[in-house]
C-alpha positions as CSV (number, residue, x, y, z in Angstrom):
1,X,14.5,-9.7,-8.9
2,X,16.8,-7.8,-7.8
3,X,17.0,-3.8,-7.4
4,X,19.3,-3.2,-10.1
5,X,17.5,-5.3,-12.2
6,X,14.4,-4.4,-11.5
7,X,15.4,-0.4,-12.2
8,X,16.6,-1.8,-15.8
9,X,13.6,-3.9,-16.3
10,X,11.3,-1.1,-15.4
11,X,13.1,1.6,-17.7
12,X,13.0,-1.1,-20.7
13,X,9.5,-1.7,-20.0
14,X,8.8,2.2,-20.9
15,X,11.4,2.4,-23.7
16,X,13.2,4.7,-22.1
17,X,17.2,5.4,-22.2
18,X,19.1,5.9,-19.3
19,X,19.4,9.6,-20.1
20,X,15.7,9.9,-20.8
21,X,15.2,8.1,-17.7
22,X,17.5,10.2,-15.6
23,X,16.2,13.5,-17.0
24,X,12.5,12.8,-15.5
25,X,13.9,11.8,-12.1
26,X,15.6,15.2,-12.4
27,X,19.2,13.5,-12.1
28,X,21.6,12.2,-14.2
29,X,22.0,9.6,-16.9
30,X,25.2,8.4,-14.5
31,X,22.7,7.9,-11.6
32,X,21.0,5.8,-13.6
33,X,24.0,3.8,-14.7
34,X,25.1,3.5,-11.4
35,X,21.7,2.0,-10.1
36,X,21.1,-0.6,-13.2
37,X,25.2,-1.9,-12.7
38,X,24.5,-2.0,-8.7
39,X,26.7,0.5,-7.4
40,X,23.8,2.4,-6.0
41,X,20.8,1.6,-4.4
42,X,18.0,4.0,-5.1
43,X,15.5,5.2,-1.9
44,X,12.1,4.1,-1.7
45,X,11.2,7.4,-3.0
46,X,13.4,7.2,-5.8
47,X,11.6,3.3,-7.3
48,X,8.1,4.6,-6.5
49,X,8.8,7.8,-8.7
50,X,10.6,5.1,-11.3
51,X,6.9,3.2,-11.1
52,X,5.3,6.2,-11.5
53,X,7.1,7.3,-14.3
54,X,7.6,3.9,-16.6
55,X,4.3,2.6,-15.4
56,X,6.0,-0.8,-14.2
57,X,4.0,-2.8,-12.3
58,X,6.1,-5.2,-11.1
59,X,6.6,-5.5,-7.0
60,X,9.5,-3.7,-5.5
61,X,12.8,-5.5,-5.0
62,X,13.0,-6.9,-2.0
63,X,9.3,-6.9,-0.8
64,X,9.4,-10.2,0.3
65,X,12.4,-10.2,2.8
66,X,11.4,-6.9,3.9
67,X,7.8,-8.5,4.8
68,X,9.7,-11.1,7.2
69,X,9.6,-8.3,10.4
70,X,8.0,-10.7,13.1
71,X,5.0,-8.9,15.2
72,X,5.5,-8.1,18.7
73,X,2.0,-6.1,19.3
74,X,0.1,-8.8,21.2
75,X,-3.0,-7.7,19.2
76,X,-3.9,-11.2,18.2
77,X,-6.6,-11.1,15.4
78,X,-6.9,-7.2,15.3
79,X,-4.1,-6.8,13.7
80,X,-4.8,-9.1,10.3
81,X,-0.2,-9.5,9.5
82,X,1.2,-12.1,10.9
83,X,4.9,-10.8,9.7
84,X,4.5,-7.3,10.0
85,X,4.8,-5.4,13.7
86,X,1.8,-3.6,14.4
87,X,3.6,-1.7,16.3
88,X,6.6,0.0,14.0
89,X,3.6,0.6,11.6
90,X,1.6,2.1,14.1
91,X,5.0,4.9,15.2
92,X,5.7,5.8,11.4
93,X,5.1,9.6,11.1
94,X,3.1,10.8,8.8
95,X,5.2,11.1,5.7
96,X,7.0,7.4,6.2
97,X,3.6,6.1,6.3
98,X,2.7,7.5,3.1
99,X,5.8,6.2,2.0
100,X,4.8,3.0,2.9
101,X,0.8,3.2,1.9
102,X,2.1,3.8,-1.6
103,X,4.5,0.6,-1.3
104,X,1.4,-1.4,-0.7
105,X,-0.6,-0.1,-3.0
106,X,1.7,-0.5,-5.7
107,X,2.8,-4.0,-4.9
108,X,-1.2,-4.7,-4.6
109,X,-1.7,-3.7,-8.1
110,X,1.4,-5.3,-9.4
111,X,-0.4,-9.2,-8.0
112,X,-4.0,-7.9,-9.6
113,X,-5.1,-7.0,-5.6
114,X,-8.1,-4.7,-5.4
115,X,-7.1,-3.0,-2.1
116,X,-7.7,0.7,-2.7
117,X,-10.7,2.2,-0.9
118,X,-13.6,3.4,-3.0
């Protein structure tokens, strides 16, 4: 699925109008437009705060390709991704790995993966 659909899919799946839609993210019922008819993209931030709101569970648009980074660490079995550099994740700052924490933990729960610590 694409982004644009996936934005539209995940509004439907909480009833929710564009303008309704728009007015939780704090923007717009034209932002919105503009995402579901692919004239924007919206940030990472922006679809994890879509999640949160509509409660879609479905993984983010383009998780798979995005998952395709080859590794360059060396680490061997240490490191348990194959397509994911240890590395880049390893030099995120603090907020980007939240970012990216809440990525996984949402894609996790979207294929029934228990992941989260207890």
């Amino acid at each position: 699925m694409d982004m644009k659909g996936w934005i539209k899919a995940a509004r439907l799946h909480a009833k929710l109008t564009q303008q309704q839609l728009g007015d939780r993210m704090g923007m717009s019922k034209g932002n919105v437009w503009a995402w579901e008819k692919g004239n924007h993209e919206a940030s990472l931030d922006q679809l994890i705060k879509i999640a949160e709101i509509t409660e879609f569970r479905e993984p983010f648009p383009g998780t798979a390709a995005q998952a395709n980074v080859k590794s360059s660490s060396g680490t061997g079995a240490a490191w348990p991704f194959t397509s994911i550099d240890e590395n880049k994740v390893r030099s995120l700052d603090d907020q980007q790995r939240a970012k990216l924490e809440r990525a996984i933990l949402h894609s996790a729960d979207a294929v029934s993966l228990d992941i989260k610590k207890d």
